[in-house]
N, C-alpha and C positions, 0 to 999 in steps of 0.2 A: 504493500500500500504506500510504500514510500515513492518519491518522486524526485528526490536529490537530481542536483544536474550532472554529478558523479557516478550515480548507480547506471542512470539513463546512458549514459559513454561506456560503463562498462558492460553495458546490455551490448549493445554495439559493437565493442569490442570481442565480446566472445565469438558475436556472430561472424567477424572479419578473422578470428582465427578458424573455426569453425571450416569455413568458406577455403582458408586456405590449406588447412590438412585434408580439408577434402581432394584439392586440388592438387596439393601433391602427392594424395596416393592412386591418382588417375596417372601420376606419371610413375609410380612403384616405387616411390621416396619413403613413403609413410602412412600409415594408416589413419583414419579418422578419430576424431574425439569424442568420445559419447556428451551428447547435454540434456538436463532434465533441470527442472523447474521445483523448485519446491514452495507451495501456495502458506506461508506461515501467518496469512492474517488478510485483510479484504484490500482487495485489490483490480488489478487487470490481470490475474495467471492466463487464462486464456491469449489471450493477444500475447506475453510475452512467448508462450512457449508456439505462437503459430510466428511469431519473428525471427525466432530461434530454430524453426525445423527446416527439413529440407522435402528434396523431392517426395519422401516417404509417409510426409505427413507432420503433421506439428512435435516438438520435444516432445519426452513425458511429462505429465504433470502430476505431480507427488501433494497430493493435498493431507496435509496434518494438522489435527483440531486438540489442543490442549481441553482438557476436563476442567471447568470452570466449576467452583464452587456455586450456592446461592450468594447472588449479591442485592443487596439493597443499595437505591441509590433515591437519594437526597435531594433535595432542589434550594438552597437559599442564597440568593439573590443580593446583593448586597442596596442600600438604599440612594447609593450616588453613582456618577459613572464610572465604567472602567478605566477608561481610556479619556484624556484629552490631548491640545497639540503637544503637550510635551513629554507624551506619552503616557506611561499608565500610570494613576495618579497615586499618591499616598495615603487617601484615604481608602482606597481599592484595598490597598496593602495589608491596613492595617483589619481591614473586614477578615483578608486572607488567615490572618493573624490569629486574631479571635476564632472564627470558624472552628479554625486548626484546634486553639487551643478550647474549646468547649469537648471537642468529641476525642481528644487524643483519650486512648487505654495505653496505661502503665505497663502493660502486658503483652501490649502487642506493637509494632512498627509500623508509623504513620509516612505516608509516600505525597508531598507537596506537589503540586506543580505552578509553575510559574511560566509567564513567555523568556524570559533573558535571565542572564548573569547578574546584572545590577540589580530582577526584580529578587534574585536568591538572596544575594547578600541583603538585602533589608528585611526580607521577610525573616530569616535566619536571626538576625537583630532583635527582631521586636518576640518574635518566640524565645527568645533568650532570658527577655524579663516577665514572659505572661507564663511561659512554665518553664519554672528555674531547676526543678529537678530531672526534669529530661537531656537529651544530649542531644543535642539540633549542630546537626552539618549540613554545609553545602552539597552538593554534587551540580558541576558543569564542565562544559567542555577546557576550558579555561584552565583549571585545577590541574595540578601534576599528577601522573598518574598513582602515587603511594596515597596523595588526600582523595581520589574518586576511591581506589581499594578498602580504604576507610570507612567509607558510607554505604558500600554492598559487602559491608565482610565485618564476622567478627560477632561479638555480643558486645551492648551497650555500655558502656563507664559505669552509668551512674542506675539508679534503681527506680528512675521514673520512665524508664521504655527508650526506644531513639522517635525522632521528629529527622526527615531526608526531605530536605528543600531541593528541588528537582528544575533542571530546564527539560524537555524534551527528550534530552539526553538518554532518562529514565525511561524513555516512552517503548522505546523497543532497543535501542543499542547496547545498555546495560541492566542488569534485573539487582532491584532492593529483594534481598530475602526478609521472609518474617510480616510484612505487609497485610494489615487485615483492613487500615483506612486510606482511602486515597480522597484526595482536596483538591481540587480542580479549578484553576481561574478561568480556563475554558480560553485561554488565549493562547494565540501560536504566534513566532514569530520567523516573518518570510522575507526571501531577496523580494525589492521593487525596483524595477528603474522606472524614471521619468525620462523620456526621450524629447518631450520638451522644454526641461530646465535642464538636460545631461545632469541628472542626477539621481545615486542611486544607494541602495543601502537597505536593510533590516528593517523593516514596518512590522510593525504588533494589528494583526489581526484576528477573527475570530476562529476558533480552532475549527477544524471540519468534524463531523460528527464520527469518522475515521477514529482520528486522533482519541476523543473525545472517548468511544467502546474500546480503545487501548487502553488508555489513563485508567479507565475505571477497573478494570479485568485483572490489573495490578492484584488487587484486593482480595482477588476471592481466586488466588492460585495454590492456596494452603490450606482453605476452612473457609468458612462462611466469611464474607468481607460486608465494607460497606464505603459507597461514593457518595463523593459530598460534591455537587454541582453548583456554581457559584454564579451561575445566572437563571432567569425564567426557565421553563421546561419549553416556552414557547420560543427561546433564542433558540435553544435543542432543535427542536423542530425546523429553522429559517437557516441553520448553519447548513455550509455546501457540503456534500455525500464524501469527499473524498478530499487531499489537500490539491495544492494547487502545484502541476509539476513545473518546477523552476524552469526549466528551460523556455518556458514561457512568456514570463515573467520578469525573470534576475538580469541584472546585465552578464552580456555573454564573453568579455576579453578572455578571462582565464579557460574557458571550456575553446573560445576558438584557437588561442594558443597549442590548448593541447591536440585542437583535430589538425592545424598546420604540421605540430611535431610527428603525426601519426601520417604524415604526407597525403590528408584529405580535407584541404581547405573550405571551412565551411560547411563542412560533414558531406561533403557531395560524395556520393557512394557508399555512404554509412548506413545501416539498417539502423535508425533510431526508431524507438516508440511514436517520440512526439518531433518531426522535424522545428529546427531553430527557426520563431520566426523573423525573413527576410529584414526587415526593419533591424530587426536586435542585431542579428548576424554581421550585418552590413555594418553598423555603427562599432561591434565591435574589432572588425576586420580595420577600419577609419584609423583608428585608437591604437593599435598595434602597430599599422602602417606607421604612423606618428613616431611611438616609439622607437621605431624601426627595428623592430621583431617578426617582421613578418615583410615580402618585396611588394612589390605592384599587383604582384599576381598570386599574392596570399600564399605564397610559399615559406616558410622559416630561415630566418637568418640566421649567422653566427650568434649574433647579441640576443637571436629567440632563443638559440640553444641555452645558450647560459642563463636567460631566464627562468628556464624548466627547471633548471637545479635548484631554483630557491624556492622555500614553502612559500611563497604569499603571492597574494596578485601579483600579476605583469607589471604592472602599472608600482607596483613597490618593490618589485626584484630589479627594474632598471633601475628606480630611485637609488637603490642600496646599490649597483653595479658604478652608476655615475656618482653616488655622492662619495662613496670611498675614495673618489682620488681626488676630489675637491675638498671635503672636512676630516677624511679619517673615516677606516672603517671601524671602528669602536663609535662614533659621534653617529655616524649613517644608520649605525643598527642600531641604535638608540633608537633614533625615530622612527623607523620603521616597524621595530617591533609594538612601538607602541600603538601606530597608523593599524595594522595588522589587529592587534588584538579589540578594537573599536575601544578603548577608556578614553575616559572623557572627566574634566575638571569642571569641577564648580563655577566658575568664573570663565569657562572659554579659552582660557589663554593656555595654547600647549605648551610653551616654554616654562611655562609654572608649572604646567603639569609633570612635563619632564624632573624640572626640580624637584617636587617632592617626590619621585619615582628614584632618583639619584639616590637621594638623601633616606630614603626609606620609609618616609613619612606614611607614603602612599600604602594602601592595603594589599594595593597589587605587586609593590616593590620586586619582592622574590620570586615570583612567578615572571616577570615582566626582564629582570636583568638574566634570567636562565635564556632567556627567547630572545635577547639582543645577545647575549656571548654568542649563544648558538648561530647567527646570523653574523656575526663578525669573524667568527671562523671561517663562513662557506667562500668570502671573498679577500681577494688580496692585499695588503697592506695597506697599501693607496701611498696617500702624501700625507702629512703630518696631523695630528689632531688640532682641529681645530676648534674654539671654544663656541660656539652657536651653533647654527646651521641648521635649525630646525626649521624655518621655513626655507631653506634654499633646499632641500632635501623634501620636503614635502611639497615645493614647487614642480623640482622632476619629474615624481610622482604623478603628481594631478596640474599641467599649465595649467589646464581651461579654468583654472579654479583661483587662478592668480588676481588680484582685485584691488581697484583702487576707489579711494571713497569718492562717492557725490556730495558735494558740498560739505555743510558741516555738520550733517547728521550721522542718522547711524548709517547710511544704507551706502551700500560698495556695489560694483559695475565686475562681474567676473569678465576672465576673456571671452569664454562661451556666451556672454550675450547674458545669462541670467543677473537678475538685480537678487540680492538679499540680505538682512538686516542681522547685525549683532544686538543682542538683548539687551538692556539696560542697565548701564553702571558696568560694563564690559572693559578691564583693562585696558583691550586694545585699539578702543574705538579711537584714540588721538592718531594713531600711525595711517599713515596717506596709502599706504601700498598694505597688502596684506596675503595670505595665501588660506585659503577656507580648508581645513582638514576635513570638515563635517558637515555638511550642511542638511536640511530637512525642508520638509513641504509645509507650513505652517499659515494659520487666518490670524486678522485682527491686529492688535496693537504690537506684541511680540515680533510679527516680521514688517511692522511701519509700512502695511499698505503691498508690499514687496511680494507676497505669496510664498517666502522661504525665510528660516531662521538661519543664523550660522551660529552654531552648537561648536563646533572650535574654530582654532583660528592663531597662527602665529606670526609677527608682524616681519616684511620684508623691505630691503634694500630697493632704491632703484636698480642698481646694478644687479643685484639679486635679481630681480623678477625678468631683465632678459635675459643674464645665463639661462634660466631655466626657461624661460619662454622663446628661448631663439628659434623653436622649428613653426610658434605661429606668427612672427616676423613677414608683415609684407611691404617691400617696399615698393613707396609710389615717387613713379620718379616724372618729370612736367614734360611737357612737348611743345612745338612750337606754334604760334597761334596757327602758320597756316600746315600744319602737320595733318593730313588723313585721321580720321578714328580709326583706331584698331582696338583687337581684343588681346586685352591684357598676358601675358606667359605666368604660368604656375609662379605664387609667392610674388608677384606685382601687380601693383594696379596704376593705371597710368592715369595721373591728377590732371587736374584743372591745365589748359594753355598757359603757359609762363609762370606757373608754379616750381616752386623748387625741391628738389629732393626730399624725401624723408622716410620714415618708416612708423610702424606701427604696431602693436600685439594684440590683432586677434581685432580689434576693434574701430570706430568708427575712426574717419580724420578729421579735420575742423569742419568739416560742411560738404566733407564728400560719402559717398555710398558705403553701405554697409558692407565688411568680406562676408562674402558665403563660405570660404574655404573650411570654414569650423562647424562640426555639425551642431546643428541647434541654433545657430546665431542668426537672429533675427533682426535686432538692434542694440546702440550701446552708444559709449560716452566716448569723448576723446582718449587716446592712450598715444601720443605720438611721443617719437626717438626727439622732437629738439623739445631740449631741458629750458626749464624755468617760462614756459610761454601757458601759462594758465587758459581755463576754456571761459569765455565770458559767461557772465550768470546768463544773462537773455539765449543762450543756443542752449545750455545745460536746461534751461525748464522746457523750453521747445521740445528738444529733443523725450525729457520724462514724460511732454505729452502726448508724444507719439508714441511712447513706448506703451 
């Protein structure tokens, strides 16, 4: 029933191995590989294993039903919303909290679930102080593997039972033994991109009703259980049958990477479930191209290859390949591990956040410096360390994300053409340039009218922002009055008659046409190469009012 954009590639992939031991025991090389299907929970079996067969007829299909105990399940509701723009709120939490701690038995092991990491750790917190004799741990993907063994292994410390604050994680990848209550906030949390802000990331949505008869089935694998559902029965009812398969949905660079590395660009000849749709594919082939991982013709380069080796996005394994020989690869993995691991500061400002990650302040400290050494190992020494660089390294990363402010509010001008607002009383709102680590789809006052928040954000250099923005650099260089029109060559655009040289990133020039060359970019503010020549107020509101 899963729908990872990983599982879905290596459906694919068996089939393309599949395909070729068949192929090479028509030439007497080797014999075939048998495949079958095993149906562990609701799903497509069907479709996969008719994906997976060949001339003879579809895989086998191996269907096996675990013995469920009697379960009761529960419905309470809590009396505010789950969810608002800044995600799922605290008083949601603490409903969580309570629930938990009304029906916990001392006797038995209570199984949480939460959408994310941050919702574990707080719920974990407040179960701390509402039953103090229990032993309430984490489990998320986050955790090193000795603290997840901790929370499916073992008998409890203390003599009020365990409390397992759960992401998904629980849901089917790993099993809590001993489980008779499962708690349900009934939220899941999935890749979205936005293709018209080029922007993408983790939204907390409603679980599928899928998810929802796993969660609860937890409970009644030992003895009679019981689930406790933390919305109407009638949400039950409204939530969609199955989850949603990412490839749909997420943004696609790291799966296109990998179908380049597999020498099939775009997955063209792939037996996938759910082909990539065209739209995503194409922006993610854009994006790669950019970084120059991939040629003109979606093939993998050198610098793709060496992407592969690193755990994280494309888009943060070049960060770390280029920022190493500009700050240090110890400074590079700094921030990327942190970019990678999605944490996020109070106030916005990565550079603080970095600090107290340094310093050990942070929660995540130990976790967090294990995943930068390890990332400063996979790459070469570079040139010397250097002391910042967290926005120059998170500029590599993400240009299109590079920004500078309009006027003297909160609200900034990405390269990509989107506007959006830092929150109020944000550190970094004085610095003229900026690079958005985070940004989100946000209403109302919070994004100043803008349609987006920026949730991080660390301040950059001019010079900064075209190192790393030098591949969306167009320069427009004047012609003569009596010169023909012509059509601009890639990376130019040819300005006004007896205009004079200049350049740009990504964005408008005093009063001429918008680049299409970036995807997403529709309109935007001045960002031109001559220094110190300010945009007049009167073209800066024109322009916001066209925008």
């Amino acid at each position: 029933y899963e729908r990872d954009g990983v599982l879905d590639l290596i459906d694919a992939d068996v089939e393309a191995f599949r395909l070729t031991q068949a192929t090479w025991g028509a030439m007497g090389l080797a014999g075939t590989v048998a495949v079958s299907i095993v149906a562990w929970s609701v799903g497509h079996p069907p479709v996969v294993a008719l994906l997976l067969g060949d001339d003879d007829g579809p895989a086998p299909l191996v269907d096996s039903e675990g013995a469920l105990h009697p379960l009761e399940v529960l419905w309470e509701p809590s009396t505010g919303p789950r969810t608002d723009a800044r995600g799922v709120t605290r008083d949601f939490l603490e409903h969580v909290a309570q629930v938990t701690a009304r029906h916990h038995d001392p006797d038995h092991h209570t199984l949480v679930f939460v959408p994310g990491a941050r919702e574990v750790d707080q719920v974990v917190e407040l179960l701390g102080r509402l039953v103090p004799g229990a032993e309430v741990l984490p489990l998320h993907g986050r955790l090193a593997p000795r603290e997840q063994d901790r929370a499916i292994g073992g008998e409890p410390t203390t003599s009020g039972g365990r409390i397992v604050v759960s992401t998904d994680l629980a849901e089917s990848s790993l099993t809590v033994p001993g489980v008779r209550l499962v708690v349900d906030a009934a939220l899941s949390r999935e890749p979205r991109r936005d293709a018209a802000r080029d922007m993408s990331g983790l939204v907390t949505v409603q679980a599928s009703r899928a998810s929802m008869t796993q969660r609860a089935g937890r409970a009644a694998r030992l003895g009679p259980g019981r689930a406790v559902r933390l919305v109407e029965e009638s949400v039950w009812s409204r939530a969609p049958e199955h989850v949603t398969p990412q490839i749909t949905t997420a943004d696609l660079t790291e799966t296109a990477l990998t179908l380049a590395a597999w020498g099939s660009p775009r997955g063209e000849g792939m037996a996938l479930l759910t082909p990539p749709p065209t739209a995503g594919i194409d922006a993610a082939e854009t994006t790669l191209r950019g970084l120059g991982l991939v040629d003109d013709d979606g093939r993998i380069t050198d610098d793709g290859l060496a992407a592969t080796r690193i755990p994280a996005d494309p888009r943060l394994a070049r960060a770390l390949l280029d920022g190493a020989d500009l700050v240090g690869a110890t400074a590079a993995a700094e921030v990327v591990a942190t970019l990678a691991d999605d944490l996020r500061s109070d106030d916005g400002d990565l550079d603080r956040l970095l600090a107290d990650l340094r310093s050990g302040r942070s929660r995540d400290a130990d976790r967090w410096r294990r995943e930068a050494d390890r990332l400063a190992r996979l790459v070469p020494a570079g040139g010397g360390e250097r002391p910042g660089g967290a926005g120059l390294v998170t500029a590599l990363a993400h240009p299109g994300r590079i920004a500078r402010r309009v006027g003297d509010g909160p609200t900034y001008l990405l390269a990509s053409g989107t506007r959006a607002a830092l929150p109020a009383g944000s550190p970094v709102r004085h610095h003229e340039w900026l690079v958005v680590a985070d940004v989100a789809r946000a209403d109302g006052r919070v994004a100043a009218g803008t349609g987006a928040v920026i949730r991080l954000a660390a301040a950059l250099t001019r010079d900064e922002a075209e190192t790393a923005g030098a591949g969306l650099r167009v320069r427009e260089r004047g012609r003569s009055q009596g010169a023909a029109a012509r059509r601009a060559a890639p990376g130019e655009h040819v300005a006004a008659p007896g205009s004079r040289p200049r350049e740009r990133l990504g964005f408008v020039g005093d009063l001429g046409l918008l680049n299409l060359r970036f995807p997403g970019l529709r309109a935007g503010l001045v960002l031109t190469a001559e220094r110190d020549k300010a945009v007049p107020d009167s073209v800066t509101s024109v322009l916001q009012a066209l925008i």
